[in-house]
py3Dmol code that shows the C-alpha trace and the ligand (Angstrom):
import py3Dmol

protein = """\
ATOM      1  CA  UNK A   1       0.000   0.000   0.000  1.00  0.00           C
ATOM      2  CA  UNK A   2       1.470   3.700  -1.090  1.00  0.00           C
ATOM      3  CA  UNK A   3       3.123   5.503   2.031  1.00  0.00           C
ATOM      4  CA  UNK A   4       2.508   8.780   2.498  1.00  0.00           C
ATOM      5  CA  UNK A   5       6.559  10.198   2.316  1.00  0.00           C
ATOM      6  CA  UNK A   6       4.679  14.260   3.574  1.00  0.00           C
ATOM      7  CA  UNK A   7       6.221  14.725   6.873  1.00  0.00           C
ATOM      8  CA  UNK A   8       3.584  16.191   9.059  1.00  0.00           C
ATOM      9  CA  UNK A   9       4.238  19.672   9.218  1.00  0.00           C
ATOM     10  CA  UNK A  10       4.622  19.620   5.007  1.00  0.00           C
ATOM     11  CA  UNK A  11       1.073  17.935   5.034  1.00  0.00           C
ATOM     12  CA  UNK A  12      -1.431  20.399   3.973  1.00  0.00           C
ATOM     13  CA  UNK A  13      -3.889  21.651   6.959  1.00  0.00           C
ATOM     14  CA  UNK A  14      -7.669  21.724   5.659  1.00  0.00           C
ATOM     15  CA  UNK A  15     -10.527  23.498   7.403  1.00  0.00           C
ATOM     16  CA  UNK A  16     -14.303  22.241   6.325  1.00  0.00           C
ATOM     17  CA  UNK A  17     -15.550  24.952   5.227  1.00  0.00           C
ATOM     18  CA  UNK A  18     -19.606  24.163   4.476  1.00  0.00           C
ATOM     19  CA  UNK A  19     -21.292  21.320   3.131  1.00  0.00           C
ATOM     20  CA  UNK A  20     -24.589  21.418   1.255  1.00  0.00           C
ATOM     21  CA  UNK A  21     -26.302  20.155  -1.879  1.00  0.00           C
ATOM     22  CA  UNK A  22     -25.814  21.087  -5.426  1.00  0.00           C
ATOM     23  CA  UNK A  23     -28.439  19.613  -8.101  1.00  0.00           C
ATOM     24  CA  UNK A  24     -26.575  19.461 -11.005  1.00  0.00           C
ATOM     25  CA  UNK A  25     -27.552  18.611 -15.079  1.00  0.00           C
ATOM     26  CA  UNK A  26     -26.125  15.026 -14.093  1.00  0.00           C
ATOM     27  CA  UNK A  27     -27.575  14.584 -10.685  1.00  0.00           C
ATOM     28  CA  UNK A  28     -27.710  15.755  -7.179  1.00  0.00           C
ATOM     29  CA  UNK A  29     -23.722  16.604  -4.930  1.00  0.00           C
ATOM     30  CA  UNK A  30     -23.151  17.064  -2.196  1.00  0.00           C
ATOM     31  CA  UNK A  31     -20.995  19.832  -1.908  1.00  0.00           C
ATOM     32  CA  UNK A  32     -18.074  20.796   0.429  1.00  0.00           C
ATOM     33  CA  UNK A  33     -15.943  23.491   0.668  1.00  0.00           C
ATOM     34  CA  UNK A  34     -12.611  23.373   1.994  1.00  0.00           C
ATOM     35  CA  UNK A  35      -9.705  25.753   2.947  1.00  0.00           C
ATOM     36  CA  UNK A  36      -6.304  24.678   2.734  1.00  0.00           C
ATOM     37  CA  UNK A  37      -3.086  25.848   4.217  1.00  0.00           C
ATOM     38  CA  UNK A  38       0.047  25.194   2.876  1.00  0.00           C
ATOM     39  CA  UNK A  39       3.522  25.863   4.151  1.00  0.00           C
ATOM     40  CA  UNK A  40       4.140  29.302   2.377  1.00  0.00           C
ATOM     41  CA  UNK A  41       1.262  29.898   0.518  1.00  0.00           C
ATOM     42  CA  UNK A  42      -1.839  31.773   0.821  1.00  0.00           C
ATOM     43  CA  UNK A  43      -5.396  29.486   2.129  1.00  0.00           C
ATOM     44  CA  UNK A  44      -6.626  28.404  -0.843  1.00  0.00           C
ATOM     45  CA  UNK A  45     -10.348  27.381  -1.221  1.00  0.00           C
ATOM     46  CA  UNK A  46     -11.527  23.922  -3.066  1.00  0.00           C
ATOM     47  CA  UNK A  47     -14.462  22.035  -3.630  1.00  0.00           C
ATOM     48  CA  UNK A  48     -15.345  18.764  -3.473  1.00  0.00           C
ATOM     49  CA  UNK A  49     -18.527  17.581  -4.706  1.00  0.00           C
ATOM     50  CA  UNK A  50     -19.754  13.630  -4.046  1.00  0.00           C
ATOM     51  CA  UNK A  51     -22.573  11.130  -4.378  1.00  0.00           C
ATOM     52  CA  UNK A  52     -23.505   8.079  -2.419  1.00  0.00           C
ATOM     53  CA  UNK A  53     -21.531   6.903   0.883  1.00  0.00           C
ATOM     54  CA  UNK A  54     -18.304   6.750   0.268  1.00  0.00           C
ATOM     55  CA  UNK A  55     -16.701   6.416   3.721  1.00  0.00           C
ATOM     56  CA  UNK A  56     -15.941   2.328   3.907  1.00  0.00           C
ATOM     57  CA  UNK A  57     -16.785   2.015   0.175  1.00  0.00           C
ATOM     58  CA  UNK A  58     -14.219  -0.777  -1.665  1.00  0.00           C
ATOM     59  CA  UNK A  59     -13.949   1.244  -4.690  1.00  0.00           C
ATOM     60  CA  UNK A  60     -14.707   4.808  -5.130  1.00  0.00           C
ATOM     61  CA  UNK A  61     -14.638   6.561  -8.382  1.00  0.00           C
ATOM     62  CA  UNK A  62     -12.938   9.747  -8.003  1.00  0.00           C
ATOM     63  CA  UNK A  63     -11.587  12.304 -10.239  1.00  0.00           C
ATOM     64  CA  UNK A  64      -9.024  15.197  -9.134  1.00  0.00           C
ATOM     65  CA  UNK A  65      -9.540  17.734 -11.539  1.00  0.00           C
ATOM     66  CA  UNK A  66      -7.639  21.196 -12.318  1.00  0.00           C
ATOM     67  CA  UNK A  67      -9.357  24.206 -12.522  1.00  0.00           C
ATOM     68  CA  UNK A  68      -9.580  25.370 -15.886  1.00  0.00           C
ATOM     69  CA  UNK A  69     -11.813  28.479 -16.186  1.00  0.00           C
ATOM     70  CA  UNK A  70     -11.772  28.634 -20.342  1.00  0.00           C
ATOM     71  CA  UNK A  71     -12.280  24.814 -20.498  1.00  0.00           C
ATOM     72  CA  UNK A  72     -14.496  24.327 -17.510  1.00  0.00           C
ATOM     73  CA  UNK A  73     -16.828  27.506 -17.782  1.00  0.00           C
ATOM     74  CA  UNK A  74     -16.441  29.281 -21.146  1.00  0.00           C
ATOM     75  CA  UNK A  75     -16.228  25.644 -23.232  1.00  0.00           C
ATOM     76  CA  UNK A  76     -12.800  26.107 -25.017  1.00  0.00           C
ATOM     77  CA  UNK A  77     -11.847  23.419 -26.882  1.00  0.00           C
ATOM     78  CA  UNK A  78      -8.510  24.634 -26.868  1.00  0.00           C
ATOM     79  CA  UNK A  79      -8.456  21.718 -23.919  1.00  0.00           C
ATOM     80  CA  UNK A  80     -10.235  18.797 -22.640  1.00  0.00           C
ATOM     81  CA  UNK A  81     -10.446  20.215 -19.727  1.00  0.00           C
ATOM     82  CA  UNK A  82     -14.180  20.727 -19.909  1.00  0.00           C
ATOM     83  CA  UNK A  83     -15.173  17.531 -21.363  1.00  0.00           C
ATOM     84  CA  UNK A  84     -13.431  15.781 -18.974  1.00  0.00           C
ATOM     85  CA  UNK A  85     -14.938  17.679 -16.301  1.00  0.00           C
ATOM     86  CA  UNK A  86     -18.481  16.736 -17.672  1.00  0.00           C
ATOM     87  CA  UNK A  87     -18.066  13.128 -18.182  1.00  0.00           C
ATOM     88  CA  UNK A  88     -16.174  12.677 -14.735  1.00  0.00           C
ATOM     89  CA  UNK A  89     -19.396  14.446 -13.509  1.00  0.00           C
ATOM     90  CA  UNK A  90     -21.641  11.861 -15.479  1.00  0.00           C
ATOM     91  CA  UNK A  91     -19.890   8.576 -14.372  1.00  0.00           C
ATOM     92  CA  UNK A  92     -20.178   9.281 -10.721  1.00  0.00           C
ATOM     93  CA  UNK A  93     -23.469  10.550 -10.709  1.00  0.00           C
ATOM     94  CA  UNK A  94     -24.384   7.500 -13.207  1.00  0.00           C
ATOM     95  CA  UNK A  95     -22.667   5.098 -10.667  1.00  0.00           C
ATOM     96  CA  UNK A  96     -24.002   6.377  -8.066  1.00  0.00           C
ATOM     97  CA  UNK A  97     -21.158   6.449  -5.765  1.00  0.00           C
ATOM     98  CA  UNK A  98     -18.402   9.406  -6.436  1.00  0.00           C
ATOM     99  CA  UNK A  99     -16.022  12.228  -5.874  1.00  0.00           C
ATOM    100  CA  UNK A 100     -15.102  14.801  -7.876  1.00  0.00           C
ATOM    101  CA  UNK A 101     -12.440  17.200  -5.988  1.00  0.00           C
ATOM    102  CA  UNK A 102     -12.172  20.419  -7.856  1.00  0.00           C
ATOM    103  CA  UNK A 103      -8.617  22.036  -6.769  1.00  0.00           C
ATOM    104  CA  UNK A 104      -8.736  26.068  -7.198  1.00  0.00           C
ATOM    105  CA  UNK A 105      -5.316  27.663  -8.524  1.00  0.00           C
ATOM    106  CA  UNK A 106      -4.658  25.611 -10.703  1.00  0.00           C
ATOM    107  CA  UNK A 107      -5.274  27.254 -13.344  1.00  0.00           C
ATOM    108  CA  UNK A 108      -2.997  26.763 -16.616  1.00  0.00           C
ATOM    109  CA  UNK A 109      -0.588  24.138 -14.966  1.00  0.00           C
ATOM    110  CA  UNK A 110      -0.252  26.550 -11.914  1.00  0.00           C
ATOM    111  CA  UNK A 111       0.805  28.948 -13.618  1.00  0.00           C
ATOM    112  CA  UNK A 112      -2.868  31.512 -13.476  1.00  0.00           C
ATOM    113  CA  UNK A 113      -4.744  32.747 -15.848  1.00  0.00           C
ATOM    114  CA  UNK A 114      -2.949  35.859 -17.121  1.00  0.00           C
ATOM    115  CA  UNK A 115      -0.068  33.571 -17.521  1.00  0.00           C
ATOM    116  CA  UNK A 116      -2.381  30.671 -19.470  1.00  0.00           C
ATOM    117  CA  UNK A 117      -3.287  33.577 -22.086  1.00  0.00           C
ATOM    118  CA  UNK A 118       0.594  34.632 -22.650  1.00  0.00           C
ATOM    119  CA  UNK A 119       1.115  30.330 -22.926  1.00  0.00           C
ATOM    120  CA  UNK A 120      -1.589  30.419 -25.604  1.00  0.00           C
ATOM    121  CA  UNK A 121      -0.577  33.572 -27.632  1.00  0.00           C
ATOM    122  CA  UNK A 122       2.918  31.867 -28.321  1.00  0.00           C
ATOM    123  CA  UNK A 123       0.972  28.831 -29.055  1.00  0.00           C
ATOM    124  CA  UNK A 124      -0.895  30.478 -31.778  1.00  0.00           C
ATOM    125  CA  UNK A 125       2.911  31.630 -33.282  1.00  0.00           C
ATOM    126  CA  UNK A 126       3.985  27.885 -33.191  1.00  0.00           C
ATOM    127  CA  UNK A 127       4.854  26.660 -30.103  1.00  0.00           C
ATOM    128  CA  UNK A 128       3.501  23.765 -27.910  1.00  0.00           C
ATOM    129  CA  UNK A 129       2.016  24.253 -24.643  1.00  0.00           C
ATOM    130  CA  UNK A 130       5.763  22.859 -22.935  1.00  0.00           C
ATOM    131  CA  UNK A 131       7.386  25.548 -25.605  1.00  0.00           C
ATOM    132  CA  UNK A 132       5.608  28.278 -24.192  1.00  0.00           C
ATOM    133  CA  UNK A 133       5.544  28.025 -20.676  1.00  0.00           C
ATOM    134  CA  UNK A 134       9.303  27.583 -20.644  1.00  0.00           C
ATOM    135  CA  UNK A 135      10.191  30.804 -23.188  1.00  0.00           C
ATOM    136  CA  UNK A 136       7.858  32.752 -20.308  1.00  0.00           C
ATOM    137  CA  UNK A 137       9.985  31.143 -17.876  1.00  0.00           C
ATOM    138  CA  UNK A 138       7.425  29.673 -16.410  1.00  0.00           C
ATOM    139  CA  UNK A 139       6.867  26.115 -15.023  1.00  0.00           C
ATOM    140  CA  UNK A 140       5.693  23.124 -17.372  1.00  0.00           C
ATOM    141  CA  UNK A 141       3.726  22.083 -14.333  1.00  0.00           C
ATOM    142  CA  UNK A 142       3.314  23.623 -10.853  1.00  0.00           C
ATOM    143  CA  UNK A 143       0.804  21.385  -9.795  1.00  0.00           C
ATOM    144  CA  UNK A 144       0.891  20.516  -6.630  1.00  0.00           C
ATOM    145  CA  UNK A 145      -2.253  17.416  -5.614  1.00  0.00           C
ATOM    146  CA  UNK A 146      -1.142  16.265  -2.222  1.00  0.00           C
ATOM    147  CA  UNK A 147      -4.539  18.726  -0.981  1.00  0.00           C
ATOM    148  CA  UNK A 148      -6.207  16.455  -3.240  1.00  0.00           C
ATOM    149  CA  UNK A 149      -5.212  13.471  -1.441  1.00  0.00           C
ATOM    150  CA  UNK A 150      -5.604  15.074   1.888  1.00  0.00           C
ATOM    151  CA  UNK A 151      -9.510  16.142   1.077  1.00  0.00           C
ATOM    152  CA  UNK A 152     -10.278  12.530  -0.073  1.00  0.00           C
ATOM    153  CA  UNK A 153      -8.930  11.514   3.486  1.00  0.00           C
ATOM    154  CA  UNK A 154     -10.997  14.142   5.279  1.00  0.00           C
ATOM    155  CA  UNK A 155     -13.967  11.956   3.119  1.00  0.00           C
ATOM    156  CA  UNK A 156     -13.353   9.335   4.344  1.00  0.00           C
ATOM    157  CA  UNK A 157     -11.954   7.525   0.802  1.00  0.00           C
ATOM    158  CA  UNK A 158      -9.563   5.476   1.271  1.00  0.00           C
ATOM    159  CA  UNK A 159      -9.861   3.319  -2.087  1.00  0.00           C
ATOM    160  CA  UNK A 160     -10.124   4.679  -5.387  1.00  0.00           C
ATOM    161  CA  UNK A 161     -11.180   3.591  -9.027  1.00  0.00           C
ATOM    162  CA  UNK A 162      -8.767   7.137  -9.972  1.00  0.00           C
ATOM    163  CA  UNK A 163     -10.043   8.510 -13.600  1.00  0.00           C
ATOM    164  CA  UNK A 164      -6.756  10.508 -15.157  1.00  0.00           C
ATOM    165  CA  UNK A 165      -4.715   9.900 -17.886  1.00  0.00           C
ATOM    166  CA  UNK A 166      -1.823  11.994 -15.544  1.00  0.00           C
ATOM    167  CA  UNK A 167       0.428   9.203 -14.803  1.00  0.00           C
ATOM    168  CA  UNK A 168       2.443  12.054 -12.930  1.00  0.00           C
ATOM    169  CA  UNK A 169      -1.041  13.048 -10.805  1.00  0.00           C
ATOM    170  CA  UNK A 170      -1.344   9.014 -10.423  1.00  0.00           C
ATOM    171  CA  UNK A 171       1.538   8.658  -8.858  1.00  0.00           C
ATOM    172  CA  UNK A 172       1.891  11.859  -6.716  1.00  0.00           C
ATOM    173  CA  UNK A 173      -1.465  11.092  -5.262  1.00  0.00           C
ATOM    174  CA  UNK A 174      -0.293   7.633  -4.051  1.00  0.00           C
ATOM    175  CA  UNK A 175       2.922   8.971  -2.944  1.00  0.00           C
ATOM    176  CA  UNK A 176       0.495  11.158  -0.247  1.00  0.00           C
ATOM    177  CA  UNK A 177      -0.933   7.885   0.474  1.00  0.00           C
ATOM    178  CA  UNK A 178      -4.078   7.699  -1.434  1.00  0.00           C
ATOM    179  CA  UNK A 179      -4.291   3.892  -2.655  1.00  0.00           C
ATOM    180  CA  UNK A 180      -5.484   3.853  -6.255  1.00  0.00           C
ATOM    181  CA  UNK A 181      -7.003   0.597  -6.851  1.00  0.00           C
ATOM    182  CA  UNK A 182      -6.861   1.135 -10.716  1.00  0.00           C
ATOM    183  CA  UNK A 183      -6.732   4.084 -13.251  1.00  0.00           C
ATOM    184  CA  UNK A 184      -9.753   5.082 -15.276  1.00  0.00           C
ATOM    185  CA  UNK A 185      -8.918   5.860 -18.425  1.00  0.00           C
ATOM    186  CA  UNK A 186     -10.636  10.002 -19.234  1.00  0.00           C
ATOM    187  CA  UNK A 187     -10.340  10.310 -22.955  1.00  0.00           C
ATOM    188  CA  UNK A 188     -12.667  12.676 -25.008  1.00  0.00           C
ATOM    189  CA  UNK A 189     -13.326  12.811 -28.832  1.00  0.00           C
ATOM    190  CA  UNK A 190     -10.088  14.895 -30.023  1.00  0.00           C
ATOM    191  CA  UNK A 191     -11.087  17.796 -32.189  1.00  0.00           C
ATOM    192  CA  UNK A 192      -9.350  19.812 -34.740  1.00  0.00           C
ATOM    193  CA  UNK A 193      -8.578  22.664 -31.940  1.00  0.00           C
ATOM    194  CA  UNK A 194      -6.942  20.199 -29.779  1.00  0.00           C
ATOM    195  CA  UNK A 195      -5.690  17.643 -31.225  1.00  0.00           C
ATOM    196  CA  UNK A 196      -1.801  19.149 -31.353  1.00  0.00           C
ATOM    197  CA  UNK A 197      -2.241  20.197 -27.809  1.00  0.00           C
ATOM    198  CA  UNK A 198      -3.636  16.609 -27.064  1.00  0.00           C
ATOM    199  CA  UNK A 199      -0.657  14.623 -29.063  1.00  0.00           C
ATOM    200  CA  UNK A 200       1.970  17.289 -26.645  1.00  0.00           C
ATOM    201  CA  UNK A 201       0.287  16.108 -23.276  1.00  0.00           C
ATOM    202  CA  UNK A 202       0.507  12.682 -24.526  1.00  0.00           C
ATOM    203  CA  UNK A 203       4.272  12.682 -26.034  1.00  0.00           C
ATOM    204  CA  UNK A 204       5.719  15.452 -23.741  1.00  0.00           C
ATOM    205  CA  UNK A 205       3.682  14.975 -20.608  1.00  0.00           C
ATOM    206  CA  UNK A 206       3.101  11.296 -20.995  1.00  0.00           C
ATOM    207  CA  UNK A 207      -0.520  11.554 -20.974  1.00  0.00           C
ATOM    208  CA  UNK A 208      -2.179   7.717 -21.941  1.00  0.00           C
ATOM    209  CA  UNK A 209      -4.460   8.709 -24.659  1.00  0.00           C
ATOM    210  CA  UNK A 210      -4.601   5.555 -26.581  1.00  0.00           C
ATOM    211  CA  UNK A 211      -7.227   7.198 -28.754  1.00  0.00           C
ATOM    212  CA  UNK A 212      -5.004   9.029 -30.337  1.00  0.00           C
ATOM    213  CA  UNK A 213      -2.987   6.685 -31.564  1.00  0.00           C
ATOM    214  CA  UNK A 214      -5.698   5.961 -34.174  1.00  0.00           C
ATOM    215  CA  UNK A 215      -6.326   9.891 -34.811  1.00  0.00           C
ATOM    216  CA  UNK A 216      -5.291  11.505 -38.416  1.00  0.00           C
ATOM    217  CA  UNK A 217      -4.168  14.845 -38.555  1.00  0.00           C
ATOM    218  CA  UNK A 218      -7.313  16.345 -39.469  1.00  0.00           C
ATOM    219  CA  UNK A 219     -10.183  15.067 -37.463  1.00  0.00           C
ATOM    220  CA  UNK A 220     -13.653  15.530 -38.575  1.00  0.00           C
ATOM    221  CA  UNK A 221     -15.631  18.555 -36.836  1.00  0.00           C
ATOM    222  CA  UNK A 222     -19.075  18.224 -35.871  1.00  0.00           C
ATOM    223  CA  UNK A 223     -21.847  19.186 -33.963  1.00  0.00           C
ATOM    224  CA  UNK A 224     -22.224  15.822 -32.756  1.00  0.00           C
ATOM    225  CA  UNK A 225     -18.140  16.269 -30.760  1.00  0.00           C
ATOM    226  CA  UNK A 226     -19.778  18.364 -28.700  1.00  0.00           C
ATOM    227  CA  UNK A 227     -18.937  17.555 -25.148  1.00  0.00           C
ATOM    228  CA  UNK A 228     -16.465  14.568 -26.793  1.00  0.00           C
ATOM    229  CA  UNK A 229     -17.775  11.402 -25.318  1.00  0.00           C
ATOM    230  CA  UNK A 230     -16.353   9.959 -22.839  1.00  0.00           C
ATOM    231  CA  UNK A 231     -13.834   6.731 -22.820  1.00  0.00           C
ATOM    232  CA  UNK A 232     -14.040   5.354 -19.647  1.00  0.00           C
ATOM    233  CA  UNK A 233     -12.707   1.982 -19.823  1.00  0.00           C
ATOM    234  CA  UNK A 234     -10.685  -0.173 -17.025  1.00  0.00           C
ATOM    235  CA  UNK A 235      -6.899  -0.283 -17.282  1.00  0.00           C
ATOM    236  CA  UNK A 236      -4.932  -3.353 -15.501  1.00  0.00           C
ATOM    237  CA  UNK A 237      -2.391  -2.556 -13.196  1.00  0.00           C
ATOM    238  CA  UNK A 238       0.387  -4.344 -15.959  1.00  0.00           C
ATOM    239  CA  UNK A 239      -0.792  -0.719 -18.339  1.00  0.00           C
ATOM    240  CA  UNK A 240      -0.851   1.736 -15.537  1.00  0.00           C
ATOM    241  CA  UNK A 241       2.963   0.695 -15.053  1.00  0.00           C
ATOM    242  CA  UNK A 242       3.831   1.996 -18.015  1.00  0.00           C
ATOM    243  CA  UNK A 243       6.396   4.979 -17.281  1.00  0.00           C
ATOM    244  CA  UNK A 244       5.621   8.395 -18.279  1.00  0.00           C
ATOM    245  CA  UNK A 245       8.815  10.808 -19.799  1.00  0.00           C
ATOM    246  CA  UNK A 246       9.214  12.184 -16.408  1.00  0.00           C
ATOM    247  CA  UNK A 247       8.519  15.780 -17.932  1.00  0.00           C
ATOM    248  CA  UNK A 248       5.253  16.345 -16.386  1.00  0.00           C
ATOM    249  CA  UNK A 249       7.383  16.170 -13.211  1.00  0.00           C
ATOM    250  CA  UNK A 250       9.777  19.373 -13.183  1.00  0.00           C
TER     251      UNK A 250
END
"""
ligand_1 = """\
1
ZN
Zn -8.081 23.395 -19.871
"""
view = py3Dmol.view(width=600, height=400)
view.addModel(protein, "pdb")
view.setStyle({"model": 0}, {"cartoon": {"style": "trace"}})
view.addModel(ligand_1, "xyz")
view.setStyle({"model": 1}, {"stick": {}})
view.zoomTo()
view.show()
């Protein structure tokens, strides 16, 4: 079982904040709002919004996700952000047993939101999304998810069906102790506005997006990608071995 290596004073301190019920498109969460200290950072709200009893559950689906405000709110599909979001949202409201923690700041990798929109005007010169944030001098990734693992405790989780295709977010989540029973794959129908930025997560950041293996260059657009449908699948513990480039870890 995955040790948690945080000593305690580097484990992030969380204060329940409120809990109350959100009905949803997808179903009825319960919401709960948590501030988070750090060592040497600012509190820093989340949320966390579940279904069904999860304390003592065997295997709870769960998904960690980044704030993204363009993919989550405004629908960019510069990302996948949103359409991850959404179907996360869908399978644990369709199984009927779920978390969905929503960490706050981290916007763009980390790097914020004024930051994200200097990233994506170099992008639209050329450059990747790993190009960019290094010619800013900026982190690839700043993401930190050991508050992820540490509001899953406060739950009551303790073992998780994890959907990511982050093998770096995989594995820092177990390293704070979290024990991830097996990786759900979180693919989404790749569209013409992100499929380069999909094949750099995936051959920079060592994102497993097996659909894109089969993906030509152009793919088709449609009404009908809207919201990309989800992939979620079960991967054995022999694929979630598989070792990532190490970039996503800087
Ligand atoms: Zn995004």
């Amino acid at each position: 079982m995955p040790q948690d290596h945080a000593t305690p004073s580097q484990r992030p301190k969380l204060r329940l904040v409120a809990t109350t019920t959100v009905p949803t498109r997808w179903g009825r969460f319960t919401c709960h709002a948590f501030e988070a200290c750090e060592p040497n950072k600012a509190p820093q709200e989340h949320i966390a919004l579940s279904v069904g009893e999860v304390v003592g559950t065997d295997e709870v689906l769960v998904r960690v996700h980044s704030e993204c405000l363009t993919g989550d709110v405004f629908g960019s599909w510069r990302c996948d952000c949103g359409a991850q979001l959404h179907s996360a949202m869908d399978a644990i409201a369709s199984m009927g047993t779920g978390v969905l923690v929503y960490l706050l700041g981290h916007e763009g990798r980390g790097i914020g939101i004024g930051h994200k929109m200097r990233a994506y005007a170099l992008q639209d010169q050329g450059r990747d999304t790993v190009e960019a944030n290094l010619e800013l001098g900026l982190p690839v990734d700043a993401r930190s998810y050991a508050i992820g693992a540490a509001i899953l405790a406060e739950l009551g989780v303790e073992r998780v069906a994890l959907m990511t295709n982050n093998p770096a977010k995989q594995n820092e989540l177990a390293a704070c102790g979290l024990h991830i029973v097996r990786r759900v794959p979180l693919e989404t129908t790749p569209r013409a506005e992100n499929l380069a930025y999909l094949r750099t997560k995936q051959q920079r950041l060592g994102h497993q997006m097996d659909q894109l293996e089969h993906q030509t260059d152009q793919p088709e657009q449609s009404d009908a990608q809207v919201g990309g449908g989800p992939l979620l699948g079960v991967v054995s513990d022999e694929q979630n071995s598989r070792s990532s480039n190490g970039l996503a870890n800087p």
